[in-house]
C-alpha positions as CSV (number, residue, x, y, z in Angstrom):
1,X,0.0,0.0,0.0
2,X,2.7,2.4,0.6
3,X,3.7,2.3,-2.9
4,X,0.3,3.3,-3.8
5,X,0.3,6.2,-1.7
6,X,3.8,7.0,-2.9
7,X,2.6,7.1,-6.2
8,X,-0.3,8.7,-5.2
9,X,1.3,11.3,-3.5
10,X,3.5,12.5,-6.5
11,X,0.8,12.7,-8.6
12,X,-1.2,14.9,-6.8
13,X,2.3,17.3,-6.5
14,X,2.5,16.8,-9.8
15,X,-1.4,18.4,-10.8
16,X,-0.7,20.9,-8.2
17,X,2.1,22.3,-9.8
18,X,0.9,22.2,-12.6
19,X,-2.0,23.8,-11.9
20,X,-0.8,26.5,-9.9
21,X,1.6,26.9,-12.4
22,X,-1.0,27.3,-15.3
23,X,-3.4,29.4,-14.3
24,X,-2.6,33.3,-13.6
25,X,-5.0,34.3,-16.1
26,X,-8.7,33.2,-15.0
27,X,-10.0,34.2,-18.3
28,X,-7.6,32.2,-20.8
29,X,-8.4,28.8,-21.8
30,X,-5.0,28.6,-22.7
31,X,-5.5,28.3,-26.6
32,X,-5.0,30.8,-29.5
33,X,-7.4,30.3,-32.4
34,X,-5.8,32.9,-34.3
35,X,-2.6,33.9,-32.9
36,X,-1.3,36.6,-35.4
37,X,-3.9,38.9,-34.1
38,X,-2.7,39.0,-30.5
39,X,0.8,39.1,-32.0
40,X,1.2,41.5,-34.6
41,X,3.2,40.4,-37.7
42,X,2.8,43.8,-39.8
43,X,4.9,46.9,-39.1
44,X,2.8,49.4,-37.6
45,X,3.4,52.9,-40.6
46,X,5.7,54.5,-37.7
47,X,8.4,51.7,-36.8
48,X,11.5,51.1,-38.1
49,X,11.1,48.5,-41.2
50,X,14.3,46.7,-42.8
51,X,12.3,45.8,-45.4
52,X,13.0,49.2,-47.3
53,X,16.3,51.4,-48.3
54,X,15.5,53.9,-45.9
55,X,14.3,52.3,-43.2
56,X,10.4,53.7,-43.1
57,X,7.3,51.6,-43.3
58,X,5.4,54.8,-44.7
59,X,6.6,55.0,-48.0
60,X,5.8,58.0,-50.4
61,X,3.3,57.0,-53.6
62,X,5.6,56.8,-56.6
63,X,5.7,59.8,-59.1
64,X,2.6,59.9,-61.0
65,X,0.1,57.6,-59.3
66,X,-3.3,58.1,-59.2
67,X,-5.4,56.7,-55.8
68,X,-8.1,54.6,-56.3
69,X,-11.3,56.7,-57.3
70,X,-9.3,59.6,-57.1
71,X,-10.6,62.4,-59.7
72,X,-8.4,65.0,-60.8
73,X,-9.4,68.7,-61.2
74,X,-6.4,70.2,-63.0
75,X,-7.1,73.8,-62.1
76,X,-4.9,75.7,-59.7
77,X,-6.1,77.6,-56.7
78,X,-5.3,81.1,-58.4
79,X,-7.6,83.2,-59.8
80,X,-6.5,82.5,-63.3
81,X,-7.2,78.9,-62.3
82,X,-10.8,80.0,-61.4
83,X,-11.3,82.2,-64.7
84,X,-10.1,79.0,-66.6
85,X,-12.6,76.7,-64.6
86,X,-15.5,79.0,-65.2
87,X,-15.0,78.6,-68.8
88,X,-14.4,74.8,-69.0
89,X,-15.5,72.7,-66.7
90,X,-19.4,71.8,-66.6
91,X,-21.0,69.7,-64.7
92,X,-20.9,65.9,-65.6
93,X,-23.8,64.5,-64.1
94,X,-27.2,64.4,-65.3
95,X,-30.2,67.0,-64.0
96,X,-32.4,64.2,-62.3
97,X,-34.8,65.0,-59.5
98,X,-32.6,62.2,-57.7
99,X,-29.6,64.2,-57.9
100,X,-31.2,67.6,-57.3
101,X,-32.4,66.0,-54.0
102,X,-29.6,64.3,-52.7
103,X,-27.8,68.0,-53.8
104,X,-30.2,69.6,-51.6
105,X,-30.2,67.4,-48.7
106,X,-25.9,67.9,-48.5
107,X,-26.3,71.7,-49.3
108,X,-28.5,71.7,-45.9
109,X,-25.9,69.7,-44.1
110,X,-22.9,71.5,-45.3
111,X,-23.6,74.3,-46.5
112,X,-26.6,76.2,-45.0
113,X,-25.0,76.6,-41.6
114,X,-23.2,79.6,-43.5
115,X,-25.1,80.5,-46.5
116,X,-28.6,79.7,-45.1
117,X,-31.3,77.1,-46.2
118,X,-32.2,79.3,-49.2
119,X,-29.1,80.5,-50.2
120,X,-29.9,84.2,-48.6
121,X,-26.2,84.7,-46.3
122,X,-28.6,84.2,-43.3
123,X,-27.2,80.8,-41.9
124,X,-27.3,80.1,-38.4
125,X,-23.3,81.4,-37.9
126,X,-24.1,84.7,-38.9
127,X,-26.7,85.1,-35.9
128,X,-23.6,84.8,-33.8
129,X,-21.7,87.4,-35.2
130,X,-19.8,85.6,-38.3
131,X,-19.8,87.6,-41.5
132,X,-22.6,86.7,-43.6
133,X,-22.0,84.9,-47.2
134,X,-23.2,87.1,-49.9
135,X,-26.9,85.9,-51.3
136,X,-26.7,83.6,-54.5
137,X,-29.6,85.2,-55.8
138,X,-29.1,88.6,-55.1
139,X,-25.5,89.1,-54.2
140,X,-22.0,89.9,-55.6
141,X,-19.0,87.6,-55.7
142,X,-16.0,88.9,-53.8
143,X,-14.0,87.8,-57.2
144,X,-16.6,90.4,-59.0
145,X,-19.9,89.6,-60.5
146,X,-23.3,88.4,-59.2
147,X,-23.4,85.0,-57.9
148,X,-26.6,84.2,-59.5
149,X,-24.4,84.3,-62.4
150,X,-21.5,81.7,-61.2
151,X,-21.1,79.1,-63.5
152,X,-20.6,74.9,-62.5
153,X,-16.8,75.8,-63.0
154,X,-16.6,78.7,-60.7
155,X,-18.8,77.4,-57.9
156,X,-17.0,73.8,-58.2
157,X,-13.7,75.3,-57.5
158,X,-14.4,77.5,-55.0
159,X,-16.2,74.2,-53.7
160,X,-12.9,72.4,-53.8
161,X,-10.3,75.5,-52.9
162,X,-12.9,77.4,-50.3
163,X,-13.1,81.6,-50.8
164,X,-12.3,83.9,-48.0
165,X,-13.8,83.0,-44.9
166,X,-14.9,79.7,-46.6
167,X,-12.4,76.7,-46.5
168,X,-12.0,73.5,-48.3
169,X,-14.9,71.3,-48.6
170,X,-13.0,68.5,-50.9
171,X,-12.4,66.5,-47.7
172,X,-15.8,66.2,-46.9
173,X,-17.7,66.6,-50.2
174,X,-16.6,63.7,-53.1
175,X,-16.8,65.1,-56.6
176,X,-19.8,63.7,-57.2
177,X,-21.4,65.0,-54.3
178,X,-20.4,68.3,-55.0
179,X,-22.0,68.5,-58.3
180,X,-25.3,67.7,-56.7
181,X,-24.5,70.8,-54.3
182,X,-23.8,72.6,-57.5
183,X,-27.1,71.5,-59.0
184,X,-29.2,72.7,-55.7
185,X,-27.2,76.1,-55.9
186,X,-27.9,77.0,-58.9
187,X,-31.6,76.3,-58.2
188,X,-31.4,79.0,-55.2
189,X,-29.6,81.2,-57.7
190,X,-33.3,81.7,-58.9
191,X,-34.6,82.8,-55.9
């Protein structure tokens, strides 16, 4: 019997320590399904990577590359660029009540906080002091000329480039979408 309880003995050291040993972390079962997502293999874009000359993960585009969906607008932020924009670039998308709609719902989102929800310079900023927008229906350009009479070409770059007190909105609007602006604008033009 002794042997037995010898036996017995060191096996129940032995479970012991191993299970002691084994489990710190209540919550493990001690597996990894999918390991590499605990244990990243990819260089984060800030480390050091060997894999390149220079020793950068974030590696400039090559010359001349194009992103994906990427459209280009080939007119400088100038004023010469503007003039030439006003005379050649029209809008590519077709006048549906589709497009006029969704133009109208992002003009109210984006746009109407400044220039009001009918285009009048009466947006909620300027109630708090911000200089007004001029009226597209009844006001001048600060570039000269009434702004009912902005072509796709003008409003689209000043769209893109921003005006004055008006910044960028080509991070927030796609190209598309801001040819459906364009289409609601020059419907408040009317006005």
């Amino acid at each position: 019997m002794s042997k037995y309880k010898l036996l017995g003995a060191t096996a129940l050291a032995i479970v012991t320590a191993v299970v002691a040993t084994s489990c710190k972390d209540k919550q493990s079962t001690g597996w990894q399904y999918a390991p590499n997502m605990y244990e990243h293999i990819a260089f984060e874009y800030d480390q050091k990577n060997p894999n390149f000359k220079d020793g950068k993960t974030a590696q400039v585009p090559p010359a001349g590359t194009i992103p994906v969906g990427f459209t280009r607008f080939d007119y400088p932020n100038t004023r010469a660029g503007y003039d030439q924009a006003s005379a050649e670039v029209k809008n590519p998308l077709p006048s549906t009540p589709a497009n006029f709609e969704e133009g109208k719902v992002l003009f109210l989102h984006f746009c109407s906080p400044c220039h009001g929800e009918n285009g009048q310079g009466d947006g909620l900023v300027t109630q708090h002091g911000y200089p007004p927008p001029p009226s597209y229906s009844k006001g001048q350009s600060s570039r000269g000329g009434a702004m009912k009479d902005l072509t796709d070409g003008k409003i689209y770059h000043t769209v893109t480039y921003g005006v004055n007190a008006m910044g960028s909105y080509a991070s927030q609007l796609s190209p598309e979408e801001r040819w459906k602006v364009i289409m609601y604008v020059h419907h408040l033009q009317t006005l």
